[in-house]
PyMOL CGO cylinders between C-alpha atoms (Angstrom):
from pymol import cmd
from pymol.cgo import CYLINDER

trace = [
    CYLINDER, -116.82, 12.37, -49.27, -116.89, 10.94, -45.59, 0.3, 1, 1, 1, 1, 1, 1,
    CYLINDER, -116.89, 10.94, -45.59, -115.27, 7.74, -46.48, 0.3, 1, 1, 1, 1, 1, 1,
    CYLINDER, -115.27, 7.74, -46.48, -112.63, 10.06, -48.14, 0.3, 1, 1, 1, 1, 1, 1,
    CYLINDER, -112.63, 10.06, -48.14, -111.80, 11.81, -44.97, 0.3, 1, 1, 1, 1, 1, 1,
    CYLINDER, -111.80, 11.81, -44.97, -112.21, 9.24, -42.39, 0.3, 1, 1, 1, 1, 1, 1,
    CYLINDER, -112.21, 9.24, -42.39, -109.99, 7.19, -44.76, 0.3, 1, 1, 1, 1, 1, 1,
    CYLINDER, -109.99, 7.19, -44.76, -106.98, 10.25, -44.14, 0.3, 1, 1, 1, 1, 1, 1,
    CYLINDER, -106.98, 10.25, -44.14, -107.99, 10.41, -40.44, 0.3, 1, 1, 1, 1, 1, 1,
    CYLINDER, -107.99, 10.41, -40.44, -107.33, 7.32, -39.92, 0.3, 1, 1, 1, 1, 1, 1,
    CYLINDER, -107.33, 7.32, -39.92, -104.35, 7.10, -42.13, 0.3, 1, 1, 1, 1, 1, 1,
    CYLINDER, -104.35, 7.10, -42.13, -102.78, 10.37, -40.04, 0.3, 1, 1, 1, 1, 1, 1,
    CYLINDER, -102.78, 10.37, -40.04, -103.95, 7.81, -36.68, 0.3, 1, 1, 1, 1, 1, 1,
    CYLINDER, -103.95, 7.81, -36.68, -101.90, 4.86, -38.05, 0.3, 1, 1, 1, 1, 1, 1,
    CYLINDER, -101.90, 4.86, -38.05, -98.95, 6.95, -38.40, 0.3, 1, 1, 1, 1, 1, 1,
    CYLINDER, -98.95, 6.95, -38.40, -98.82, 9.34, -35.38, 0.3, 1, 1, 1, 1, 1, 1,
    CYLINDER, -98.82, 9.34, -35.38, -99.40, 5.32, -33.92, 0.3, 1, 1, 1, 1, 1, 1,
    CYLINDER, -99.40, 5.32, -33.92, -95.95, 4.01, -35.29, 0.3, 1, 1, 1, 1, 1, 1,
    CYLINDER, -95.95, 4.01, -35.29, -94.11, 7.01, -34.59, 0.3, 1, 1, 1, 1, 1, 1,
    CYLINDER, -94.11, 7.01, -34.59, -95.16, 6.60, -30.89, 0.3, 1, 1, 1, 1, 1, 1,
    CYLINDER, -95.16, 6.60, -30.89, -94.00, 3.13, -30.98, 0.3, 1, 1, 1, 1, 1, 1,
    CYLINDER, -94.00, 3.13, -30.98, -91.19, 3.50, -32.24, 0.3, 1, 1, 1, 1, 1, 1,
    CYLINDER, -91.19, 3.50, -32.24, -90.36, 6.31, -29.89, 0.3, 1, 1, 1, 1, 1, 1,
    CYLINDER, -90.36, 6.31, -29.89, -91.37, 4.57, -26.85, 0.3, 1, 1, 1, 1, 1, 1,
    CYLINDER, -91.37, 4.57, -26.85, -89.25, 1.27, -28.25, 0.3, 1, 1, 1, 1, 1, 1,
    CYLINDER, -89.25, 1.27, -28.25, -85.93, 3.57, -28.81, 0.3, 1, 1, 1, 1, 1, 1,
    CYLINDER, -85.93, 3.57, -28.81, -86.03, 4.48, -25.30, 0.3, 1, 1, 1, 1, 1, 1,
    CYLINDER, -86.03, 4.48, -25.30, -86.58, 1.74, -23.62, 0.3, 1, 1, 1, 1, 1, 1,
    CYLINDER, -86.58, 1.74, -23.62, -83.67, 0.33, -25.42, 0.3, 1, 1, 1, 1, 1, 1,
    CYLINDER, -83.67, 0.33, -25.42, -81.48, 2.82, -24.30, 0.3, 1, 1, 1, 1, 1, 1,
    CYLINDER, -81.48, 2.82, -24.30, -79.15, 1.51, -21.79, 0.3, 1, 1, 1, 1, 1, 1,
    CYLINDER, -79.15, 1.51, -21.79, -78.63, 2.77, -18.62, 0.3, 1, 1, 1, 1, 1, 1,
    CYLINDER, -78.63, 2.77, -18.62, -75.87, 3.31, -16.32, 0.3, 1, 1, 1, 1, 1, 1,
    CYLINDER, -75.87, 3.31, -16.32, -73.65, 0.75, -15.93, 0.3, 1, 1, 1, 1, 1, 1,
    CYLINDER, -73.65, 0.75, -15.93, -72.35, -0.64, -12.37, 0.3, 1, 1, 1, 1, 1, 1,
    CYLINDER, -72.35, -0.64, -12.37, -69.22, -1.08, -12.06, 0.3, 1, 1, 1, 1, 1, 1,
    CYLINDER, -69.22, -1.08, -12.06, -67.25, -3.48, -9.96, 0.3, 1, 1, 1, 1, 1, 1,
    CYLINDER, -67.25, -3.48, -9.96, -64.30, -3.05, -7.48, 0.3, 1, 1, 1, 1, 1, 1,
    CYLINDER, -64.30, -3.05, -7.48, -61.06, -4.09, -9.39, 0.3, 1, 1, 1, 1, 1, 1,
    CYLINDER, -61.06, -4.09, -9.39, -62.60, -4.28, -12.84, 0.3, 1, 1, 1, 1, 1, 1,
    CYLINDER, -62.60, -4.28, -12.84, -60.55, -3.83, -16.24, 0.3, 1, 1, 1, 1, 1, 1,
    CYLINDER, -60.55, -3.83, -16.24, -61.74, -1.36, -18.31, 0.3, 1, 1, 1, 1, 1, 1,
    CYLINDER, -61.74, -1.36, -18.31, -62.06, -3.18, -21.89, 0.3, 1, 1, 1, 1, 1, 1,
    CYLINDER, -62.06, -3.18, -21.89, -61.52, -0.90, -25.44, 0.3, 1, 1, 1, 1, 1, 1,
    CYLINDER, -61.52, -0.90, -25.44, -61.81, -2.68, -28.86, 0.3, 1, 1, 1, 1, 1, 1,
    CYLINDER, -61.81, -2.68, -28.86, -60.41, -0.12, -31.40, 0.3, 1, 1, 1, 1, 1, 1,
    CYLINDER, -60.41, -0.12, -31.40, -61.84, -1.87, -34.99, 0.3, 1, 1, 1, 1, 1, 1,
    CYLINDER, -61.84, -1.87, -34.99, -63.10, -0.32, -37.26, 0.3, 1, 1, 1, 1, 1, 1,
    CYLINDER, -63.10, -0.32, -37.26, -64.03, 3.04, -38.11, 0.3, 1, 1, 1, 1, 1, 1,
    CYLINDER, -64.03, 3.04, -38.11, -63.37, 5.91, -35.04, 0.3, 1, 1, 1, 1, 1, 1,
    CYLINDER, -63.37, 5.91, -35.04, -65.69, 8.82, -35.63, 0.3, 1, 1, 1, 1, 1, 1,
    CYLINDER, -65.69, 8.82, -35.63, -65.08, 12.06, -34.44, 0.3, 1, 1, 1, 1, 1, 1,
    CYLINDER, -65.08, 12.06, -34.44, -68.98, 13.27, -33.82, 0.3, 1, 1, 1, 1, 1, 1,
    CYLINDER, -68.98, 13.27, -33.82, -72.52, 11.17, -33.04, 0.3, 1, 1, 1, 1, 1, 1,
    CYLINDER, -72.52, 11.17, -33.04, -74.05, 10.46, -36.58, 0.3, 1, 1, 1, 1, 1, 1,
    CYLINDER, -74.05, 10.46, -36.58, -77.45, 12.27, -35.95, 0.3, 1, 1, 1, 1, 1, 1,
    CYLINDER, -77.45, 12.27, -35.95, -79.11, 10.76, -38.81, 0.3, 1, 1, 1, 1, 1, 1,
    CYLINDER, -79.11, 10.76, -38.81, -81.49, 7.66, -38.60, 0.3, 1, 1, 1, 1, 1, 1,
    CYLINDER, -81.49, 7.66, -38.60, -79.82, 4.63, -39.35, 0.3, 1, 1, 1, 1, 1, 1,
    CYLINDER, -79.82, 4.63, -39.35, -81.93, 2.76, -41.79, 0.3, 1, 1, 1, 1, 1, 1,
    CYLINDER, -81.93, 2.76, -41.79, -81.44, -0.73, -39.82, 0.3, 1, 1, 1, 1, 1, 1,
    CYLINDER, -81.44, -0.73, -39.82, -81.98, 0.41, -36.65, 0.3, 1, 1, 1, 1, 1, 1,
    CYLINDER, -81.98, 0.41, -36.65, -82.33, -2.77, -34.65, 0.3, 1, 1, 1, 1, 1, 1,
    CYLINDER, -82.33, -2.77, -34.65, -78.92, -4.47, -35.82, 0.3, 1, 1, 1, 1, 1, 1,
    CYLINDER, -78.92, -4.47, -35.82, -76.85, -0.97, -35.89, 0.3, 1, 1, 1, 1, 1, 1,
    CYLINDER, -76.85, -0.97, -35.89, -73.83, -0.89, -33.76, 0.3, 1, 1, 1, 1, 1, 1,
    CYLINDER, -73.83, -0.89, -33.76, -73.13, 2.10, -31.74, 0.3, 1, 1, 1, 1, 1, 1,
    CYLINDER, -73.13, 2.10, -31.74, -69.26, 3.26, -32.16, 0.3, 1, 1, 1, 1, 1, 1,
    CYLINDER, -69.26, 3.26, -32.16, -68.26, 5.40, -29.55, 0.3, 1, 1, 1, 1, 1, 1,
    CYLINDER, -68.26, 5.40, -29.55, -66.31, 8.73, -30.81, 0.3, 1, 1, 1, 1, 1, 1,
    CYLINDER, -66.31, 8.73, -30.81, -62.61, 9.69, -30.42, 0.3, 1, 1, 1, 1, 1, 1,
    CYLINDER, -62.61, 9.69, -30.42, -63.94, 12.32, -27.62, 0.3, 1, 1, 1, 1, 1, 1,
    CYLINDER, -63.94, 12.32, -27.62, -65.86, 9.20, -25.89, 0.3, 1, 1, 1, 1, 1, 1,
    CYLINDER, -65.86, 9.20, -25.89, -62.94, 6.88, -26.09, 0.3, 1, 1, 1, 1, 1, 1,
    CYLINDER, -62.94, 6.88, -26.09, -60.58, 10.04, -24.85, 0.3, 1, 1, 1, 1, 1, 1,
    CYLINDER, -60.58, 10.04, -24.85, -63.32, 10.71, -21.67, 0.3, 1, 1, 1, 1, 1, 1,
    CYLINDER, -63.32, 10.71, -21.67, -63.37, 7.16, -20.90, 0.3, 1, 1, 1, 1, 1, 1,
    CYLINDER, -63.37, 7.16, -20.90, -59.56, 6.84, -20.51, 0.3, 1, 1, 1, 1, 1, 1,
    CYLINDER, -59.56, 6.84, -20.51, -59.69, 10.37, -18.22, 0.3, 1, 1, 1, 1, 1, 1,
    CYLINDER, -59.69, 10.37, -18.22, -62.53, 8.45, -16.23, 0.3, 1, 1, 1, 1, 1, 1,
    CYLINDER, -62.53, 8.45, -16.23, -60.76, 5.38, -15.72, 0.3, 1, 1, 1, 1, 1, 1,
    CYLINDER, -60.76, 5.38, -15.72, -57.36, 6.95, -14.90, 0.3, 1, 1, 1, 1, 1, 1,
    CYLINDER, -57.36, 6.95, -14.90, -59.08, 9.00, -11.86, 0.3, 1, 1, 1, 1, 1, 1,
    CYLINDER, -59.08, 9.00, -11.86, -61.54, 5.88, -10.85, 0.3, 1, 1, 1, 1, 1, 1,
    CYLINDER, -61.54, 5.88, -10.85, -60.53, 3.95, -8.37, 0.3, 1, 1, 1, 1, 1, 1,
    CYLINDER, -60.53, 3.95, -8.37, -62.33, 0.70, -9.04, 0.3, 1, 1, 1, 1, 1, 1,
    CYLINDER, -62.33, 0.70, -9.04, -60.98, 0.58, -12.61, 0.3, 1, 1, 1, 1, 1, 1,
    CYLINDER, -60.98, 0.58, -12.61, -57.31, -1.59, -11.73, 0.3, 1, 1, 1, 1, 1, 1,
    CYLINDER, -57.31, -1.59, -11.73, -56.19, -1.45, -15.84, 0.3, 1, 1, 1, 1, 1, 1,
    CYLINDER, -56.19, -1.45, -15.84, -57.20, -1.26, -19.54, 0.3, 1, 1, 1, 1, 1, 1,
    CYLINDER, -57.20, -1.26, -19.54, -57.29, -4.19, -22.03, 0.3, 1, 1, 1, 1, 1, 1,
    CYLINDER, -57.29, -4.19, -22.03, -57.24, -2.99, -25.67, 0.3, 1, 1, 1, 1, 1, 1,
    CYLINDER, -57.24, -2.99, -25.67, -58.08, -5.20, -28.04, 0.3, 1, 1, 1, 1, 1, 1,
    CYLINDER, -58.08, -5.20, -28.04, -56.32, -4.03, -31.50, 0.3, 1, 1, 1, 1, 1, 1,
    CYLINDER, -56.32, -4.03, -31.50, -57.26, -5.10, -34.92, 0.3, 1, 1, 1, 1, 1, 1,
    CYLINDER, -57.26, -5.10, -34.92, -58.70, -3.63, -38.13, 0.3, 1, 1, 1, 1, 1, 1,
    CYLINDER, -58.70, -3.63, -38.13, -58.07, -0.10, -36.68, 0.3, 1, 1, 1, 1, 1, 1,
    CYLINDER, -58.07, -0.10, -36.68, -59.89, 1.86, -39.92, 0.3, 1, 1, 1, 1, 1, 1,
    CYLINDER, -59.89, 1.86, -39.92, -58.63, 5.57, -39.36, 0.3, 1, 1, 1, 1, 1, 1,
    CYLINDER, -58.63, 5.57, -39.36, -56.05, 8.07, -40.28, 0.3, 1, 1, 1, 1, 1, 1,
    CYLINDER, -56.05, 8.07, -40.28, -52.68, 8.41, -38.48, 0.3, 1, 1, 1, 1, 1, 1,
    CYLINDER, -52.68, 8.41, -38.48, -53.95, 11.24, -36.78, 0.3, 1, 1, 1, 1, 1, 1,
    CYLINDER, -53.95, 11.24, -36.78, -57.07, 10.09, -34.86, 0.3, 1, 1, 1, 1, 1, 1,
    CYLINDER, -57.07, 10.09, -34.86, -54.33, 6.92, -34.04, 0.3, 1, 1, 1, 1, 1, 1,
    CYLINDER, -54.33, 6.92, -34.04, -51.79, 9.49, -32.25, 0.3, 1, 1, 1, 1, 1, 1,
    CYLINDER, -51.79, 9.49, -32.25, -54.56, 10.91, -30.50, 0.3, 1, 1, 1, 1, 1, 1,
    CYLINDER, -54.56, 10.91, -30.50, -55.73, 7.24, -29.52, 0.3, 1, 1, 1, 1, 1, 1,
    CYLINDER, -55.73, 7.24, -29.52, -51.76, 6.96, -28.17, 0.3, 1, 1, 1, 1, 1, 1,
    CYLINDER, -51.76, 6.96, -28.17, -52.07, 10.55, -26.57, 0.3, 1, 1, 1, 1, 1, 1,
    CYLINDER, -52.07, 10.55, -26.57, -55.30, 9.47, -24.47, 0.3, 1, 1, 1, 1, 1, 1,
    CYLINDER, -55.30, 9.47, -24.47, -53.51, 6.25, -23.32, 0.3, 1, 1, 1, 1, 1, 1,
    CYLINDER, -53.51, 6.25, -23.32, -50.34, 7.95, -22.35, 0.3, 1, 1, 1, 1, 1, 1,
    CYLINDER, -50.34, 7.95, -22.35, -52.27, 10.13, -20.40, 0.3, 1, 1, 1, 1, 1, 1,
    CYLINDER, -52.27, 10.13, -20.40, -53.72, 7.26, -18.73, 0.3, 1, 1, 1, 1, 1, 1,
    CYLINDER, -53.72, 7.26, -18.73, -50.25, 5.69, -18.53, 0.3, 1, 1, 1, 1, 1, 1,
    CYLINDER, -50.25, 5.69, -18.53, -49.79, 8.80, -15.76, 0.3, 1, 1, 1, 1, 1, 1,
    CYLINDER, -49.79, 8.80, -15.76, -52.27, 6.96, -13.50, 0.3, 1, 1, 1, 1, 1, 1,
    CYLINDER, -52.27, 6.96, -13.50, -49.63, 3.57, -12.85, 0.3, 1, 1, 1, 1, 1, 1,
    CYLINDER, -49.63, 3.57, -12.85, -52.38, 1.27, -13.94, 0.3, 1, 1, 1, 1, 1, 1,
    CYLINDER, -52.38, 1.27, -13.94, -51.66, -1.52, -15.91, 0.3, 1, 1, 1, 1, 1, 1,
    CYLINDER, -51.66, -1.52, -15.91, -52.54, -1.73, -19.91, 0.3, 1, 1, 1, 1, 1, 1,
    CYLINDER, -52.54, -1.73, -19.91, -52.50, -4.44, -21.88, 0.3, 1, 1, 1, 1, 1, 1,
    CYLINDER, -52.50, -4.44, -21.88, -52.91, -4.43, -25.56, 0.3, 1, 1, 1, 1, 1, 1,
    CYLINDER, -52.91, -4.43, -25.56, -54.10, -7.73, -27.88, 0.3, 1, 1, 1, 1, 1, 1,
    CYLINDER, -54.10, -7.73, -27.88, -53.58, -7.90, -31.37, 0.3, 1, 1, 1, 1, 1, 1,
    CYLINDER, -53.58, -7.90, -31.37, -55.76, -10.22, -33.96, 0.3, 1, 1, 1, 1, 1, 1,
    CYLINDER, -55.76, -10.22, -33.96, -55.07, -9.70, -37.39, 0.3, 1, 1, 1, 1, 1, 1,
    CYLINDER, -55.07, -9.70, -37.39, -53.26, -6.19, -36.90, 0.3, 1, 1, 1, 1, 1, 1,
    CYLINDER, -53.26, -6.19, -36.90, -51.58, -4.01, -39.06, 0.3, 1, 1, 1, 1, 1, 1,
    CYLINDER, -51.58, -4.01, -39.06, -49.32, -0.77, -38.92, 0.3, 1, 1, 1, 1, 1, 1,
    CYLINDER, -49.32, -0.77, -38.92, -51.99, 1.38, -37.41, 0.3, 1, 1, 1, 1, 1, 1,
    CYLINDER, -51.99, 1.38, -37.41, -53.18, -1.28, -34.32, 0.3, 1, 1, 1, 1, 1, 1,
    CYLINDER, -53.18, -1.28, -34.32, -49.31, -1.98, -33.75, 0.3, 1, 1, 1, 1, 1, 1,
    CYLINDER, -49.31, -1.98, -33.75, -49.09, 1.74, -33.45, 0.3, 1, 1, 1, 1, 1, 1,
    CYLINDER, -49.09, 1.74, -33.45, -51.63, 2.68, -31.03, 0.3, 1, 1, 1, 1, 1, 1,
    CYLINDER, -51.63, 2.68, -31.03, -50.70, -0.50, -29.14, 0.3, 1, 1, 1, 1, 1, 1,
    CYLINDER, -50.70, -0.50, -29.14, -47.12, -0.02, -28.53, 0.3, 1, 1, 1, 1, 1, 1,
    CYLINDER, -47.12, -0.02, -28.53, -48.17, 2.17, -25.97, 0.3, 1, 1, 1, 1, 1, 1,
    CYLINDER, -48.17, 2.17, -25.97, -49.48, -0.21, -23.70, 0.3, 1, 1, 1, 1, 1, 1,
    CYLINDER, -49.48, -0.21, -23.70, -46.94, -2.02, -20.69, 0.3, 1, 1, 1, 1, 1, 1,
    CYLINDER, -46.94, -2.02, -20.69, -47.54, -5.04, -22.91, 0.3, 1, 1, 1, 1, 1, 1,
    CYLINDER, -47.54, -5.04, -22.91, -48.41, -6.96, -25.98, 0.3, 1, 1, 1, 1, 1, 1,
    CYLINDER, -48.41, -6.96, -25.98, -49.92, -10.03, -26.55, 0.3, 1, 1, 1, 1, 1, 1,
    CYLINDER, -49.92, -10.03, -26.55, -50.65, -11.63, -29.75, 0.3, 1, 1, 1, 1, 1, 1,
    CYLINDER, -50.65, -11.63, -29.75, -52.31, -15.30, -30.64, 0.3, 1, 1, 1, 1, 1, 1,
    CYLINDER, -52.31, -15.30, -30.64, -49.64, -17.65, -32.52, 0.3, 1, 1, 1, 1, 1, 1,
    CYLINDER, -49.64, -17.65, -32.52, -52.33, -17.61, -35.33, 0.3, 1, 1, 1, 1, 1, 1,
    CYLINDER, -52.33, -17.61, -35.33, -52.91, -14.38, -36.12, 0.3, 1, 1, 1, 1, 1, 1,
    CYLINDER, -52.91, -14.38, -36.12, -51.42, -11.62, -38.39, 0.3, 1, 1, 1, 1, 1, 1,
    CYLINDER, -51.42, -11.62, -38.39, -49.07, -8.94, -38.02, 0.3, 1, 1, 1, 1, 1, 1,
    CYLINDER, -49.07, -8.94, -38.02, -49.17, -6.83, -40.98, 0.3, 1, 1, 1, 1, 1, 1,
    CYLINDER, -49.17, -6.83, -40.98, -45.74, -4.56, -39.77, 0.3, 1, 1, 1, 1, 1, 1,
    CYLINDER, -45.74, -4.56, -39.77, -44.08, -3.07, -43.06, 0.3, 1, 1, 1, 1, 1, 1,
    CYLINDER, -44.08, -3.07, -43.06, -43.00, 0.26, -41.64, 0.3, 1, 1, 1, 1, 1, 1,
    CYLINDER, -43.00, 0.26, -41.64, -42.93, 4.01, -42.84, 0.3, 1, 1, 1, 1, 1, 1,
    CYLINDER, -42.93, 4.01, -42.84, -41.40, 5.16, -45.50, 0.3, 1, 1, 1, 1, 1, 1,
    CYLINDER, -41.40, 5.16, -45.50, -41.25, 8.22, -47.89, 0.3, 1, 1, 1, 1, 1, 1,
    CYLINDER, -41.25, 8.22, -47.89, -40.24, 9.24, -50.90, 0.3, 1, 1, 1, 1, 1, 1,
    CYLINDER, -40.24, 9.24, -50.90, -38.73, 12.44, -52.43, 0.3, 1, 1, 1, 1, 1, 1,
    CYLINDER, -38.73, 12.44, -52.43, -38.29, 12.44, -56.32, 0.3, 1, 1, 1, 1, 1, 1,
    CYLINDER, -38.29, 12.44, -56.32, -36.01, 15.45, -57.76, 0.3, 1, 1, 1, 1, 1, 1,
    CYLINDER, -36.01, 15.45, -57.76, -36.98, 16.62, -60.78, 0.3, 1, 1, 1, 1, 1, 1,
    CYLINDER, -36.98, 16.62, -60.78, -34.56, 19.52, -61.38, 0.3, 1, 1, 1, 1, 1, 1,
    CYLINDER, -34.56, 19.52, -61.38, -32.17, 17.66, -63.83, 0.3, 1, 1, 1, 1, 1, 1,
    CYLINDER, -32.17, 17.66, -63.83, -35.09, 16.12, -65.92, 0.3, 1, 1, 1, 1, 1, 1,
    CYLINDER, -35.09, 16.12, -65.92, -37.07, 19.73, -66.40, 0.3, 1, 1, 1, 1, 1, 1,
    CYLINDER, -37.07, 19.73, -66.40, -33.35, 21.22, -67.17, 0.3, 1, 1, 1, 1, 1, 1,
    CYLINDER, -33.35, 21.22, -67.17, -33.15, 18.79, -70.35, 0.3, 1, 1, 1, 1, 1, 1,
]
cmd.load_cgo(trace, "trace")
């Protein structure tokens, strides 16, 4: 019966043991506060998903996760920048953009905001399509490598009447 016990003892040990690991590894992999240069650029890469909140769950693979900053980060960062004197411009590197029209004129709203500050933004497009070319048109100017894609087909929409054909 004592083998039994010190067997969950030490099982309960083992784990309180990991958990404290792995706490004391997740924050000393948090990153601290960056320093930031006189007459630095201010880089944003918009691929990929934009979420509006922090995903408070546990990511399952924590060590090669990503962390994707949040429509309200990327909207603070352009406030920041536009009153900071050391930032001199933005460079926005557009391409794969995975969002709705929405969050995208919100992306154009935070940049026109910072367009109020008379810094410079340039925008680069790899592989774009509608969406990137959207949010980018917004910047002073665009750049785009010889070998890459533009996927530009436009909006459209459709209206079908119906009125004649229910009538029959």
């Amino acid at each position: 019966m004592s083998k039994y016990f010190l067997g969950i003892l030490t099982g309960v040990v083992v784990v309180f043991l990991l958990i404290g690991v792995a706490f004391v590894v997740a924050i000393t992999s948090a990153t601290g506060p960056q320093h930031i240069e006189e007459n630095s650029i201010l880089v944003v890469r918009l691929q990929g998903p934009v979420p509006e909140y922090v995903d408070v769950r546990l990511p399952l693979d924590v060590w090669n996760s990503s962390i994707t900053p949040t429509l309200l980060e990327i909207h603070q960062a352009f406030r920041w920048a536009a009153k900071d004197e050391r930032i001199r411009g933005i460079a926005l590197y557009c391409g794969g953009l995975q969002t709705g029209w929405g969050k995208a004129q919100e992306l154009r709203w935070s940049i026109q905001n910072f367009k109020e500050s008379r810094k410079p933004i340039k925008a680069f497009l790899k592989n774009a399509s509608m969406l990137d070319y959207y949010v980018a048109t917004t910047a002073d100017e665009i750049a785009i490598a010889p070998e890459a894609f533009l996927d530009v087909k436009g909006l459209r929409a459709e209206v079908s009447f119906y009125k004649d054909a229910l009538n029959k």
